[in-house]
ChimeraX commands (.cxc) that place a marker at each C-alpha (Angstrom):
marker #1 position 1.31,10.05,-17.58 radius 0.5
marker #1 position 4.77,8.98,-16.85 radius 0.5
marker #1 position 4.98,11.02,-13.67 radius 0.5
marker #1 position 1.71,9.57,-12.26 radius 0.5
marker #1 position 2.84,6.02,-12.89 radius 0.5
marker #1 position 6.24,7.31,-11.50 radius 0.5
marker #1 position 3.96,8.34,-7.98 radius 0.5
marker #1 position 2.17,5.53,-8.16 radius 0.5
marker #1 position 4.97,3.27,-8.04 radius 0.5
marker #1 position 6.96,5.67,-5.40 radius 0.5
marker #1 position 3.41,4.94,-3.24 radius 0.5
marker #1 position 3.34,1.64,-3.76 radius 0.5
marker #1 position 6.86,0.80,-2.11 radius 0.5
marker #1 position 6.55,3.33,0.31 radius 0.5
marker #1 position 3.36,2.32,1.64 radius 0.5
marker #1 position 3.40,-1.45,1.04 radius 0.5
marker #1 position 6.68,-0.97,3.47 radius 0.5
marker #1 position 4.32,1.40,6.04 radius 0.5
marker #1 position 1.52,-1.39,5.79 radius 0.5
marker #1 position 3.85,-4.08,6.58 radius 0.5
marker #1 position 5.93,-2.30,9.28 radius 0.5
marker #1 position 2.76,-0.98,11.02 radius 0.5
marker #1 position 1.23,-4.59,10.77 radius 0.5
marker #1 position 4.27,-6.28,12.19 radius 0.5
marker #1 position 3.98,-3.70,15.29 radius 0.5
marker #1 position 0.29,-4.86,15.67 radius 0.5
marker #1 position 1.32,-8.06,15.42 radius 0.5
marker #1 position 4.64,-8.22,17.28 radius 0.5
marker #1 position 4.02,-10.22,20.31 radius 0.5
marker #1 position 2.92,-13.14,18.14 radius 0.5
marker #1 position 5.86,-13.06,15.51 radius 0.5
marker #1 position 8.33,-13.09,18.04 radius 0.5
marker #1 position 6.65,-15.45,20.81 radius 0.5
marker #1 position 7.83,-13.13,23.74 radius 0.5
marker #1 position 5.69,-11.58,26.31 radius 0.5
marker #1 position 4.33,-8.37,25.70 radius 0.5
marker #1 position 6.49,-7.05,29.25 radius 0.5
marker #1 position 9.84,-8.25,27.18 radius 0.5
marker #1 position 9.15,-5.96,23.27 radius 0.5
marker #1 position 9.87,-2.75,24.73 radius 0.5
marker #1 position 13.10,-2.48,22.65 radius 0.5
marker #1 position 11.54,-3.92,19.30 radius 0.5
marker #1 position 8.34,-2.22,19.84 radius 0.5
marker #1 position 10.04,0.86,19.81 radius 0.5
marker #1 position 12.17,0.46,16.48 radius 0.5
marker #1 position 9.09,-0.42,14.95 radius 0.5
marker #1 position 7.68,2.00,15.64 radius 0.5
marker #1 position 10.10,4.91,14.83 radius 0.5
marker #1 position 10.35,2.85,11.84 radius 0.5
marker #1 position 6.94,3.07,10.79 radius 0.5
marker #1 position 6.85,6.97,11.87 radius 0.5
marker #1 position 10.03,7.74,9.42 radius 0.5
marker #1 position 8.41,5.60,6.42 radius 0.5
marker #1 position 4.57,6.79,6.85 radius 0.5
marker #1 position 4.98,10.45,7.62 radius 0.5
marker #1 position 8.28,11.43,6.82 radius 0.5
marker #1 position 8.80,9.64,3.42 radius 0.5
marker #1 position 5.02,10.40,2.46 radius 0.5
marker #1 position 5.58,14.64,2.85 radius 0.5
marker #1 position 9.38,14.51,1.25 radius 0.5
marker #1 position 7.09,12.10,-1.71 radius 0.5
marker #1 position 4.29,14.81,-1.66 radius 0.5
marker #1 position 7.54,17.56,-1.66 radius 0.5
marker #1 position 9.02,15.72,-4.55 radius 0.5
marker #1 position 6.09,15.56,-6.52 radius 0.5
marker #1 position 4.75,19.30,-6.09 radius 0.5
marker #1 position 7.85,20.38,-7.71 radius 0.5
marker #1 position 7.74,18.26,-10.07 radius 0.5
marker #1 position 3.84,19.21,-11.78 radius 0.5
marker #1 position 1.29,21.31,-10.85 radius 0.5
marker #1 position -1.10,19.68,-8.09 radius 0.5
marker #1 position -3.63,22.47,-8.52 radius 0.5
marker #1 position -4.08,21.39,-12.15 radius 0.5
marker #1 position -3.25,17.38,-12.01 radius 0.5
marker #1 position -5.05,17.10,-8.67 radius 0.5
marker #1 position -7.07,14.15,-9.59 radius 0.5
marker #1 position -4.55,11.97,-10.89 radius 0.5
marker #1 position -2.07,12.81,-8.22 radius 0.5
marker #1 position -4.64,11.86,-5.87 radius 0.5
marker #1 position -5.78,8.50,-7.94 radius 0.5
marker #1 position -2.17,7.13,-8.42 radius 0.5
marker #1 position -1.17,7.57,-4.92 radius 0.5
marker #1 position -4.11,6.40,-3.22 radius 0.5
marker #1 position -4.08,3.31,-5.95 radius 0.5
marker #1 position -0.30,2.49,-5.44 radius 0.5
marker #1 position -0.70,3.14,-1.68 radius 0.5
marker #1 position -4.00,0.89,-1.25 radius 0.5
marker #1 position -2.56,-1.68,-3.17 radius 0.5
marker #1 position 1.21,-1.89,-1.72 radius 0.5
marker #1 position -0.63,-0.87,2.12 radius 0.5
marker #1 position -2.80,-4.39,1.22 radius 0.5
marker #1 position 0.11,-6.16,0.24 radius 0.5
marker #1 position 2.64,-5.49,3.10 radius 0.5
marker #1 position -0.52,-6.09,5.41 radius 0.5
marker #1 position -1.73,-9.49,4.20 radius 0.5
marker #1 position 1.90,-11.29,3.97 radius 0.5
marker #1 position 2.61,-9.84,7.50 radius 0.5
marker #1 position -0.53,-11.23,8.98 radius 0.5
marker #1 position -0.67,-14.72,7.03 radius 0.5
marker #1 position 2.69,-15.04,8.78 radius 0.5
marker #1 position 1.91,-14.17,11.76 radius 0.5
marker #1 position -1.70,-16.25,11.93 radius 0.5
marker #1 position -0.12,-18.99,10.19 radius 0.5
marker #1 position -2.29,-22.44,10.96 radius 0.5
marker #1 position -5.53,-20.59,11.73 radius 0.5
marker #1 position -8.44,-20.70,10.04 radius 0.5
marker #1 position -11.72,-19.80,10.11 radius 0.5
marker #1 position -13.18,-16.71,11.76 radius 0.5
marker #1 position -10.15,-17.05,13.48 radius 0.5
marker #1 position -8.52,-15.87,10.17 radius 0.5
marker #1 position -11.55,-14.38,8.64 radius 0.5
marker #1 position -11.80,-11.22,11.63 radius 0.5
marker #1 position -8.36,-9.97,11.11 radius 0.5
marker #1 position -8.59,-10.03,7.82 radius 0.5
marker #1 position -11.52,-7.91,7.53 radius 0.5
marker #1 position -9.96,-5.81,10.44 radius 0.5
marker #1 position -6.40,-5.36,8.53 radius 0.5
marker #1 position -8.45,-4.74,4.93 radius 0.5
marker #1 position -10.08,-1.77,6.65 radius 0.5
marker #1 position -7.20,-0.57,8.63 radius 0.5
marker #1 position -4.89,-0.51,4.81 radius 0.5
marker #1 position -8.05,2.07,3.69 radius 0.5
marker #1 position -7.52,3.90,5.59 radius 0.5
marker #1 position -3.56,3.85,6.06 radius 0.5
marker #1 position -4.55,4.67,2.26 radius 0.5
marker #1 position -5.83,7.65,3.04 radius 0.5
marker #1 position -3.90,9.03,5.82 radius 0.5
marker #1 position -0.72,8.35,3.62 radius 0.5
marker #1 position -2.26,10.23,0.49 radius 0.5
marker #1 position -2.90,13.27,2.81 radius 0.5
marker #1 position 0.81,13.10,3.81 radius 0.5
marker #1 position 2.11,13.36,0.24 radius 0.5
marker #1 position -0.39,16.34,-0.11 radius 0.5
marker #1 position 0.64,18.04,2.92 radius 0.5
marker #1 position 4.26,17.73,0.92 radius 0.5
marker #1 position 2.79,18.90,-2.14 radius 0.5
marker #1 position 1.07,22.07,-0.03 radius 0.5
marker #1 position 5.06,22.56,0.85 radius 0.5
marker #1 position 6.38,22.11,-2.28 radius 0.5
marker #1 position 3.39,24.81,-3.48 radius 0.5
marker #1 position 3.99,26.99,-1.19 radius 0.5
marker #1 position 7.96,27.58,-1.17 radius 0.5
marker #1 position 7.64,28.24,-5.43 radius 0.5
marker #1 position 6.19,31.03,-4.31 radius 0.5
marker #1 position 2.71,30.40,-6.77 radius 0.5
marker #1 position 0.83,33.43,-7.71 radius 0.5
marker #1 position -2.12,33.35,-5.89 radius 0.5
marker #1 position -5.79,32.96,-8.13 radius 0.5
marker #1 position -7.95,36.14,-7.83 radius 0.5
marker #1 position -11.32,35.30,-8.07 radius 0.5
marker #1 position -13.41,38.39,-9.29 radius 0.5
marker link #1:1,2 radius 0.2
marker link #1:2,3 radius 0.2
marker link #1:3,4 radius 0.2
marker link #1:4,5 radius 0.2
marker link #1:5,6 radius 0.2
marker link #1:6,7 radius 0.2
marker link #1:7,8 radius 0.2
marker link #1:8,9 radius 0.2
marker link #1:9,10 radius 0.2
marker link #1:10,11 radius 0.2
marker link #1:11,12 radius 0.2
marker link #1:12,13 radius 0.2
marker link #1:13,14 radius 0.2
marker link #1:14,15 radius 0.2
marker link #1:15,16 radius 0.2
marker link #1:16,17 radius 0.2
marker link #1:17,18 radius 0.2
marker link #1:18,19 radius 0.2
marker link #1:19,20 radius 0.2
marker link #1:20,21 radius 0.2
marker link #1:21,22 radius 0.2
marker link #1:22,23 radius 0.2
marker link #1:23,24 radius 0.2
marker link #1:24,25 radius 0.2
marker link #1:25,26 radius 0.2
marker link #1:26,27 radius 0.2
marker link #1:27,28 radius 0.2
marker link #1:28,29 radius 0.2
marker link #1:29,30 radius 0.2
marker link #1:30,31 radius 0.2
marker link #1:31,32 radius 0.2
marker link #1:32,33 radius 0.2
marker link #1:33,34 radius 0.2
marker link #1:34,35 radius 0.2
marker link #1:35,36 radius 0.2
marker link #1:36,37 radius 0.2
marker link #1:37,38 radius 0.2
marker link #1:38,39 radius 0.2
marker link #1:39,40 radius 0.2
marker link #1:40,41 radius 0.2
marker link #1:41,42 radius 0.2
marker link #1:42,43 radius 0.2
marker link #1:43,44 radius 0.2
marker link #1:44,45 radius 0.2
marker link #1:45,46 radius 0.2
marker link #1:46,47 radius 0.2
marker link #1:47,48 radius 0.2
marker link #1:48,49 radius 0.2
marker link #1:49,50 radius 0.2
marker link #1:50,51 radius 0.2
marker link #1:51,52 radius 0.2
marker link #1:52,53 radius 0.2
marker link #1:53,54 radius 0.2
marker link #1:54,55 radius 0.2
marker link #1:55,56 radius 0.2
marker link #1:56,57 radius 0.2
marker link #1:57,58 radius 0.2
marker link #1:58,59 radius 0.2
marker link #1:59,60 radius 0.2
marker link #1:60,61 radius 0.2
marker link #1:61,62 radius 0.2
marker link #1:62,63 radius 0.2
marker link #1:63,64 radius 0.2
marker link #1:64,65 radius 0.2
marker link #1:65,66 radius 0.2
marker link #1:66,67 radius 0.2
marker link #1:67,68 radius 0.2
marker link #1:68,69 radius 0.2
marker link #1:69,70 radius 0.2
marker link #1:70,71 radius 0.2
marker link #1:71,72 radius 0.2
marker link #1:72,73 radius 0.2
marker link #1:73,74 radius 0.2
marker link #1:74,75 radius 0.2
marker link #1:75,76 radius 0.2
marker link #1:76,77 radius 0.2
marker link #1:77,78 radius 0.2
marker link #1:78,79 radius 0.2
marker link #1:79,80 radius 0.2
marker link #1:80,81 radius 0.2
marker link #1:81,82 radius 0.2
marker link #1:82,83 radius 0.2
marker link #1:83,84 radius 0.2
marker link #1:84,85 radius 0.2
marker link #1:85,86 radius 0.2
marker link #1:86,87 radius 0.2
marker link #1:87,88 radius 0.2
marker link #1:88,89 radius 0.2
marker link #1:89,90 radius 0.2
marker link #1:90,91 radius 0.2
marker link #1:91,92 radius 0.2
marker link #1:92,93 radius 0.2
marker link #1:93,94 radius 0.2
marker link #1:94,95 radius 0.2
marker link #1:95,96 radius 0.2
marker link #1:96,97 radius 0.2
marker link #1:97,98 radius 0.2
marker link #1:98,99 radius 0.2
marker link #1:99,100 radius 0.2
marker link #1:100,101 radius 0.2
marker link #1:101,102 radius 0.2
marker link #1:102,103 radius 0.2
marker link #1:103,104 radius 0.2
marker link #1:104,105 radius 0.2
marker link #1:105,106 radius 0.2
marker link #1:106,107 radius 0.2
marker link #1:107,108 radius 0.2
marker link #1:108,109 radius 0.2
marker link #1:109,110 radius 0.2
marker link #1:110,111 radius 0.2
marker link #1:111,112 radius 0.2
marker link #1:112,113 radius 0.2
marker link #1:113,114 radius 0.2
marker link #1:114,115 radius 0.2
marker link #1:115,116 radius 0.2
marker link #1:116,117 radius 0.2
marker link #1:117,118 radius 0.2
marker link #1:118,119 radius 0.2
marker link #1:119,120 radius 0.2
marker link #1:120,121 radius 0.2
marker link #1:121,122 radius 0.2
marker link #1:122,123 radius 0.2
marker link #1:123,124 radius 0.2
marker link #1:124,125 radius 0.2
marker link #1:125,126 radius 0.2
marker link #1:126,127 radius 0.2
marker link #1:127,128 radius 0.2
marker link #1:128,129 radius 0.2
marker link #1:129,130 radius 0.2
marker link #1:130,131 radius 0.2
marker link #1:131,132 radius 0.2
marker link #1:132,133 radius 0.2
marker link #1:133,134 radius 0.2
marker link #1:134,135 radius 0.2
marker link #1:135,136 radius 0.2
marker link #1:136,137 radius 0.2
marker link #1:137,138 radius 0.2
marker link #1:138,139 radius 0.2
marker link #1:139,140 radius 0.2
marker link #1:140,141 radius 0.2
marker link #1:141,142 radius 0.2
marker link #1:142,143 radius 0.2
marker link #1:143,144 radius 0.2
marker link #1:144,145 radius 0.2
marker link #1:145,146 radius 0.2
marker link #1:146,147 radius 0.2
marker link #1:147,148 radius 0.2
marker link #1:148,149 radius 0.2
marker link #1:149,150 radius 0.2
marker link #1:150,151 radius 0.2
view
């Protein structure tokens, strides 16, 4: 129980950092009030930024956890306390970075990217849950498991 709050929390940071990294890329041009021809430098931290958080940090979680307990056997809460703590923290990091950067709108002018960043955090949810069980599959497969015989 401890470990799955332990993942949970680990998903939560990790992806509520994703969420709001990948949001400020989508939202870039307006936070910083420059052209889009003049963020080629900051377009392309943020992104490398939000490829070492999302991938990266999600397999090396998924790593850390497969060692840690059995994912054949605790599948189902591995798989509900990272989604949950990834949903949440990807909803998060998306709706403080796009308040800010639609700050004084309102509306369906508010209303649309809403809806469209809600969406996009499922499934940033789910993409980021596959990572960590990619690193789990690693993790699983450098023990050196037995495999199950079915006869």
């Amino acid at each position: 129980m401890a470990l799955e709050r332990r993942l949970a929390g680990f998903s939560f940071v990790l992806a509520g950092f994703a969420g709001a990294i990948m949001t400020v890329s989508q939202y870039l041009q307006i936070l910083l009030n420059q052209p889009l021809s003049q963020l080629g430098g900051a377009a392309f931290v943020v992104s490398i930024l939000g490829f070492l958080v999302s991938p990266v940090l999600a397999v090396v979680l998924g790593y850390v956890t497969g060692t840690r307990v059995d994912v054949a056997v605790a599948y189902k809460n591995v798989l509900v306390s990272c989604f949950g703590g990834a949903l949440v923290g990807l909803l998060l990091g998306t709706a403080v970075v796009t308040f800010v950067a639609l700050d004084g709108q309102s509306g369906l002018q508010l209303a649309f990217p809403i809806l469209g960043s809600v969406y996009t955090a499922i499934l940033r949810a789910l993409t980021f849950t596959l990572f960590v069980f990619a690193g789990a599959a690693f993790a699983t497969f450098r023990t050196g498991a037995p495999a199950l015989t079915h006869g």
